[in-house]
NUMARMAR-174647 format. One record per residue (C-alpha): residue number from 1; y, z, x. Coordinates in steps of 0.5 Angstrom, whole numbers, plus 500, padded with zeros to 3 digits. Example, Ala and Ser with C-alpha at 12.3 -4.5 7.8 and 13.67 -1.06 7.14 Angstrom:
2
<vomar k="1" Y="491" Z="516" X="525"/>
<vomar k="2" Y="498" Z="514" X="527"/>
This chain:
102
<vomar k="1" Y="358" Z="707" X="306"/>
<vomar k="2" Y="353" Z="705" X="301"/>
<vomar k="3" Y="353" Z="700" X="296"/>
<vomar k="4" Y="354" Z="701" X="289"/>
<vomar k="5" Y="348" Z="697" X="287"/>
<vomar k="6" Y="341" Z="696" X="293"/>
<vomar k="7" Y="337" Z="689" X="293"/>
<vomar k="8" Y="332" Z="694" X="288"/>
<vomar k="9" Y="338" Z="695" X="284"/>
<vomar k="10" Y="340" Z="689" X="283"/>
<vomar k="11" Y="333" Z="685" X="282"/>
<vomar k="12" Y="331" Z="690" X="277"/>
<vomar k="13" Y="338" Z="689" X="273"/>
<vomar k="14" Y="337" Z="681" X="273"/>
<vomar k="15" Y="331" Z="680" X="272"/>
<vomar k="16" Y="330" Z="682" X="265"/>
<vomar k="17" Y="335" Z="677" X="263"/>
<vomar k="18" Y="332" Z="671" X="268"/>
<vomar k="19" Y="324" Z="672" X="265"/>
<vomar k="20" Y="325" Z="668" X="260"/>
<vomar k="21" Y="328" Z="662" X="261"/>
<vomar k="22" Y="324" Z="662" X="267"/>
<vomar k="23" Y="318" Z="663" X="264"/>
<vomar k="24" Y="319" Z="658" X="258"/>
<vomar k="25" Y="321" Z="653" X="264"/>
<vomar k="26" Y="315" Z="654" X="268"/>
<vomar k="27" Y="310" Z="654" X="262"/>
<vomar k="28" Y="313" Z="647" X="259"/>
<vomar k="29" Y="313" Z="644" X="266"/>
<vomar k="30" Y="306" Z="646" X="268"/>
<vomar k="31" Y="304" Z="644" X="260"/>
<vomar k="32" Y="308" Z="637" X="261"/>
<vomar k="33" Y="305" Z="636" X="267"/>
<vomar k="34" Y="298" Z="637" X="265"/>
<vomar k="35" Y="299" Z="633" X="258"/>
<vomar k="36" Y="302" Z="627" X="262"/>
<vomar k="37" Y="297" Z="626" X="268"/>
<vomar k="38" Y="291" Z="630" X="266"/>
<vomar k="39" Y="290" Z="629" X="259"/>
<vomar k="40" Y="293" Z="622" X="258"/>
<vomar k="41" Y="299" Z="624" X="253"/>
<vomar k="42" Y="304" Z="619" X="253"/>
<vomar k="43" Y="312" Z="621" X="256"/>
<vomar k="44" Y="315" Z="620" X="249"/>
<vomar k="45" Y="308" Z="624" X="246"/>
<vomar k="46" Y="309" Z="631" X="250"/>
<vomar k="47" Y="318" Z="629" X="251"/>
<vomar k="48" Y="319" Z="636" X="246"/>
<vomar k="49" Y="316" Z="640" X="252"/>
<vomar k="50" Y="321" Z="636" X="257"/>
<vomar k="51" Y="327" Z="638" X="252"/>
<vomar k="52" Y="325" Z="646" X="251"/>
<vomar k="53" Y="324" Z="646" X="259"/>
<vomar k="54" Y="331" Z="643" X="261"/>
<vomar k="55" Y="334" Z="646" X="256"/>
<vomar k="56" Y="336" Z="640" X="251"/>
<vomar k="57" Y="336" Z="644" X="244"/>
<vomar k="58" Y="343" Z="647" X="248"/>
<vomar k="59" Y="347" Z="641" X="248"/>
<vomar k="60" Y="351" Z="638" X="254"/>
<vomar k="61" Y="354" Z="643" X="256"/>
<vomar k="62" Y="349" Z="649" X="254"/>
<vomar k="63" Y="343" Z="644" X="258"/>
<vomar k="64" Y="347" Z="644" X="265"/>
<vomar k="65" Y="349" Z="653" X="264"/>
<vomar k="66" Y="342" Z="653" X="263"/>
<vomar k="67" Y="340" Z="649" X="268"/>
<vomar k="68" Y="345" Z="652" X="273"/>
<vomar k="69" Y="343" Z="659" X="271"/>
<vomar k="70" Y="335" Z="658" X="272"/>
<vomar k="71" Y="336" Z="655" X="279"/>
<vomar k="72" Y="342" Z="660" X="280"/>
<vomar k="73" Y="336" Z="665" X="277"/>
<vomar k="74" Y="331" Z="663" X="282"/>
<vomar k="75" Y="335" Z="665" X="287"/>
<vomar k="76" Y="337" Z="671" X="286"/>
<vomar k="77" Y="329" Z="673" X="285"/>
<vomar k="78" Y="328" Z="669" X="291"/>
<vomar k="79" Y="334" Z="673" X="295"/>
<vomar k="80" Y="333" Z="679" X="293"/>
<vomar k="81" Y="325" Z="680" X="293"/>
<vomar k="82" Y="324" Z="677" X="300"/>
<vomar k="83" Y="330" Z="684" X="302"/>
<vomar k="84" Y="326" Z="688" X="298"/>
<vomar k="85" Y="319" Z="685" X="302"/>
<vomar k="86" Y="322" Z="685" X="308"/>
<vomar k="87" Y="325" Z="692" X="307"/>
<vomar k="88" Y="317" Z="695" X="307"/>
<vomar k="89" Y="314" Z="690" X="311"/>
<vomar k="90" Y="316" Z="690" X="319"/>
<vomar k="91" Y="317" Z="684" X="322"/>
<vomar k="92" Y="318" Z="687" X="329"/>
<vomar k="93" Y="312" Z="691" X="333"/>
<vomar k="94" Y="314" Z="697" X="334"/>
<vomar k="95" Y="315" Z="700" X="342"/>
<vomar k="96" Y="312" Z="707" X="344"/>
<vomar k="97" Y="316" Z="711" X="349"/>
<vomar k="98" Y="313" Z="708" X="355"/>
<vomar k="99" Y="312" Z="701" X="353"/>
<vomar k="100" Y="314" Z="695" X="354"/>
<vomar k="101" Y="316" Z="690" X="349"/>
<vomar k="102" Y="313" Z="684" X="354"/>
């Protein structure tokens, strides 16, 4: 029986709504980062990146929904792209009529 929706499916439906916050947390991440470390910034210089990565401008509760949906985000992406990759690449080596696998 086939499913309603296939991994495909799924991670084309999902990932426009992912893109962003995900987007938005890995650029202000990386941006915190490098100002920190790199470029000398103080913490309390960059902290406006930290509070747009972690989603502080939401509130409390609207913080932990946007931290749980962007790990719960990353996975699913992960999830379905690798069943999708594995999907086109083989992991097993194919056998011949007349081959053996050793």
């Amino acid at each position: 029986m086939k499913t309603l929706f296939n991994s495909r499916q799924f991670h084309k439906a999902l990932a426009p709504w992912i893109f962003l916050p995900l987007f938005i947390s890995s650029i202000t991440g990386l941006l915190y980062r490098v100002s920190k470390d790199l470029l000398g910034y103080s913490r309390e210089q960059v902290h406006w990146l930290m509070s747009l990565h972690e989603g502080e401008w939401l509130g409390d509760y609207g913080e932990l929904i946007y931290v749980i949906f962007n790990s719960l985000g990353v996975l699913w992406m992960l999830v379905t792209g690798f069943q999708m990759f594995s999907k086109t690449i083989s992991f097993t080596k194919k056998v011949t009529k007349g081959e053996s696998k050793g």
